[in-house]
N, C-alpha and C positions, 0 to 999 in steps of 0.2 A: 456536621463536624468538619473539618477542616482536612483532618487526614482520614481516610475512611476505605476501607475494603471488605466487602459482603463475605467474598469468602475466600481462604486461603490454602494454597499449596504448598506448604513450606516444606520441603524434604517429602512429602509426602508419593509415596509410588505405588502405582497399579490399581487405581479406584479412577471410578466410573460416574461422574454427576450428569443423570439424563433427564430433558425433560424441566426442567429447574425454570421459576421462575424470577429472578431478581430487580427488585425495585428499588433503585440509591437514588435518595429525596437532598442529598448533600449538594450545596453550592459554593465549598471551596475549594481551595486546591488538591491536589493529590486521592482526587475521588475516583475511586475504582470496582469493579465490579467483583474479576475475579485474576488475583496475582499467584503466579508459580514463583517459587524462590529456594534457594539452597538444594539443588537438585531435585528438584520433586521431576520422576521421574516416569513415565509409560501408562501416563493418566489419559481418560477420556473422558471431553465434556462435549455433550454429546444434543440438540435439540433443544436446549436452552434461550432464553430469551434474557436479558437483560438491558433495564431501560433507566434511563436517566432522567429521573422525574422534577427534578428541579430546574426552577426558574431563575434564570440567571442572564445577564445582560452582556457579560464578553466569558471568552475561556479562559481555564483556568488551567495555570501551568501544572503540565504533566498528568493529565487526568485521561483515561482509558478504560472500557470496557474491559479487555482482557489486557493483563502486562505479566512479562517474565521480566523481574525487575527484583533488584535484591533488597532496597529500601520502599517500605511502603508511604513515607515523606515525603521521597527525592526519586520518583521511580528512574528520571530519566541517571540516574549515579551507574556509572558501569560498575559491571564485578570482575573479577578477575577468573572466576568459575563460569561456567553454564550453570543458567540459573532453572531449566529444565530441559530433558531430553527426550526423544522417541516420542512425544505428547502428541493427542491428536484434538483439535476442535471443529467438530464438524457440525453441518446443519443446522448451528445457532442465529438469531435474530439480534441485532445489537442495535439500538433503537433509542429515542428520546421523546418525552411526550409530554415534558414542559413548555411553555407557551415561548414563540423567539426564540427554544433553545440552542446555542452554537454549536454543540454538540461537544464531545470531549476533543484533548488535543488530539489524540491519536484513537482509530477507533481498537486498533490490535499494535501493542508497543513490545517487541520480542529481542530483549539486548540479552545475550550468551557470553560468556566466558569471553573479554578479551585478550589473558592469558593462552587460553587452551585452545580458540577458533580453529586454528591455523591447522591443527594435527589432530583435534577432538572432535566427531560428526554431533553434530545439536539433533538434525533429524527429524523436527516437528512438521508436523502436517497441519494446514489449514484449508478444511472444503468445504464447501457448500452452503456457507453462511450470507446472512445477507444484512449489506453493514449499511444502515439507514439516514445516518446522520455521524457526521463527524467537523473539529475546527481546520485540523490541516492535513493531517496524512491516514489515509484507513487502513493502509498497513505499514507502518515504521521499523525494520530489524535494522540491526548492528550487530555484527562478531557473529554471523550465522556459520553456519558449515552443512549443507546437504538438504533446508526446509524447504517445503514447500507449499506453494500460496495455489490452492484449484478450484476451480469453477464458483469464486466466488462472487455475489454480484454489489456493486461498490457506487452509492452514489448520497443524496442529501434529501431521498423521500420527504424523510421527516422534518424537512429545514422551510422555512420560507422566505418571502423575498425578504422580511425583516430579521429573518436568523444571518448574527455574524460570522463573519469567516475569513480566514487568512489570508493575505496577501499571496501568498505562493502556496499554492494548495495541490498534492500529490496521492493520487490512488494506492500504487506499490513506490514505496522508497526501502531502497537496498542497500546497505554500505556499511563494505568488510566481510568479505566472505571466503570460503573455502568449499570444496567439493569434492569430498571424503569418500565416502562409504556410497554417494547415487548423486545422482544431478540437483542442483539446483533448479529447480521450474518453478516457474510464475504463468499458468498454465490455465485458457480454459475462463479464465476470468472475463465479466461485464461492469465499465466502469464510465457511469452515463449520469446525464443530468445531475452536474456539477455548474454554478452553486445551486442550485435551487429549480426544482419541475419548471419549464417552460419562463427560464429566463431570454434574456435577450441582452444586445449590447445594450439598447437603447433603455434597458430598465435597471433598477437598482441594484448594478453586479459592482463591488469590490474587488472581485477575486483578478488580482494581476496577470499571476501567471499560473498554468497548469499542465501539472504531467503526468500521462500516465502512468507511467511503469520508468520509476528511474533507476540504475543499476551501478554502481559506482565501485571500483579496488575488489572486484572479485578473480581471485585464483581458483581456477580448475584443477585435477587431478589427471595422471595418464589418462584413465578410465572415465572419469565424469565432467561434463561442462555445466554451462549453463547453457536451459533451456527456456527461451521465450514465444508461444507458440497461441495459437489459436483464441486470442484476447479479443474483446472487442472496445473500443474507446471510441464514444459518441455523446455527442450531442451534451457537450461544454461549451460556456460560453467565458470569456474574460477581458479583459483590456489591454493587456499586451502579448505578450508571449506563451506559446504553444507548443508539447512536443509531446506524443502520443507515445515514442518509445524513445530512450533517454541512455546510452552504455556508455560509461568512462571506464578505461582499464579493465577491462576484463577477461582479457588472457586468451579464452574460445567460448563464442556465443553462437546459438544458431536464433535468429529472428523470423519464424515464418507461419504463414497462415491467419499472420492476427487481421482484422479487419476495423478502419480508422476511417471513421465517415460523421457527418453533420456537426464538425466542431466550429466554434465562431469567435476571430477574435477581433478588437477595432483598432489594433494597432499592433509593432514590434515585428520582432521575427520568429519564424514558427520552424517546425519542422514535422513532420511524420513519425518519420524513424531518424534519429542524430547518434553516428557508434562511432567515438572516436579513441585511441590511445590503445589497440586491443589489436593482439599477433593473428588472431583470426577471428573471422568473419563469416557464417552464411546467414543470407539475406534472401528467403525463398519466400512465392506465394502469397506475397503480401496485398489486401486488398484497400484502396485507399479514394472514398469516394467524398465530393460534394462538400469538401475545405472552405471553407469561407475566411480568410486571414488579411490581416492589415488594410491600407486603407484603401477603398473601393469593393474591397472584400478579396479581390484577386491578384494583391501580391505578394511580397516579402514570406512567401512560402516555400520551402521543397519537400518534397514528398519523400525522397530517401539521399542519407548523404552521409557517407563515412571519409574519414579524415584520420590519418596514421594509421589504418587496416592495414597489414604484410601480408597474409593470406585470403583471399575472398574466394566465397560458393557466391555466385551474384545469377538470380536469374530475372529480374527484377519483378514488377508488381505486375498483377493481373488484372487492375481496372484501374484507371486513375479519370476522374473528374474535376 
């Protein structure tokens, strides 16, 4: 089918789908596994697998495992509402087991309320999943307010050297957020072999640029920030540009603990950790091992570099190689 969703959450609140297996054999756009919409609200899916079984040669716009998305056509259309809140998806498999599959655009696409963000907490939780294959971002929010992304493990198992894949390709992308009711965290997460098991410059890698955790226009609250902490980003490879942790404007962030080692690019300029445009800043504990960037492998790198920071906790990294 062209437009297609296994199953749906429309308004639907306080149910439970565990354990679930889903199979989408569709190979056109707007293929989906399982979308929240019009409030469906303090659901949990819970141990489920869904896998993407068709064969298909590029990706296809807008297509996602799980999406809070108001049109099941156009998932990427904002709403003006949160399209669900307080939801939790934990311990699912999001996978693909057609042959070369590029996997979907996004493997978890979560847009909320652009109206309400600002003053509304969304509040979703995402743990312990493990996202197997994806085309460009494994987890994409817009207009969030309070979710959070933990201990999830983020890479293209199921991809191989002939599976395609986006030019600029992103583990956590953030943008537009608010910090309500608790912290924003991206928290705990493994985001590794990226494109593909035991690529290399020298073998058939596409993939330009990649980031792990990018963070963009998020507002804190008195009480809550953002929290980015104990991550690990390894062992990517691409052709240009690198950056393991990514902040624009973000008001108050604390960066620490994550651990950024065997990344490899053959060209451009990379970075570590890059926080720029943001009132404060801590930057603790970070470990950053065994870089491999631009040409000869050992340059056009830094390992940590903030730019328009006004307040910093700065105690810098704990290994660098």
């Amino acid at each position: 089918p062209s437009h297609d969703s296994r199953a749906g959450r429309s308004g639907l609140d306080y149910t439970e789908i565990k354990n679930l297996k889903i199979v989408n054999s569709g190979t056109g756009s707007g293929i989906l596994g399982i979308r929240f919409s019009a409030g469906a609200n303090n659901n949990t899916i819970s141990g489920c697998t869904i896998d993407f079984s068709g064969s298909f040669s590029a990706s296809r716009a807008g297509n996602a495992y799980i999406a809070f998305a108001a049109s099941n056509s156009s998932p990427l259309s904002a709403s003006s509402q949160h399209n669900g809140v307080k939801n939790t998806i934990k311990g699912c498999t999001l996978t693909t087991s057609g042959s070369a599959s590029p996997g979907p655009t996004f493997a978890i696409l979560n847009q909320q309320g652009s109206s309400v963000y600002s003053s509304s907490g969304s509040d979703n939780t995402f743990s312990g999943n493990s996202i197997r294959n994806f085309f460009s971002s494994a987890y994409y929010a817009r207009y969030n307010n309070g979710d959070q992304f933990l201990d999830n493990d983020i890479s293209r198992a199921a991809a191989s050297s002939s599976s395609p894949i986006d030019t600029f390709v992103t583990g956590v992308n953030c943008l537009y957020g608010y910090s309500t009711n608790r912290h924003t965290a991206i928290s705990g997460n493994v985001i590794h072999d990226l494109p593909f098991l035991g690529a290399t410059t020298s073998s058939s890698v596409s993939m330009n640029r990649c980031y792990g955790v990018i963070l963009q226009s998020y507002t804190p609250s008195s009480s809550y920030g953002i929290v980015i902490e104990k991550n690990t980003i390894r062992n990517t490879v691409m052709l240009k540009s690198f950056r393991a942790v990514s902040v624009d404007a973000a008001g108050s962030v604390s960066v620490s603990a994550n651990t950024i080692k065997d990344n490899e690019s053959a060209d451009g300029i990379s970075y570590g950790i890059l926080i720029f445009n943001t009132s404060d800043a801590e930057v603790v504990g970070n470990r950053i091992q065994r870089e491999k960037m631009g040409p000869g492998k050992t340059g056009n790198y830094t390992a940590i570099y903030l730019e328009s920071v006004y307040n910093k906790s700065w105690s810098g990294y704990r290994d660098w190689e």
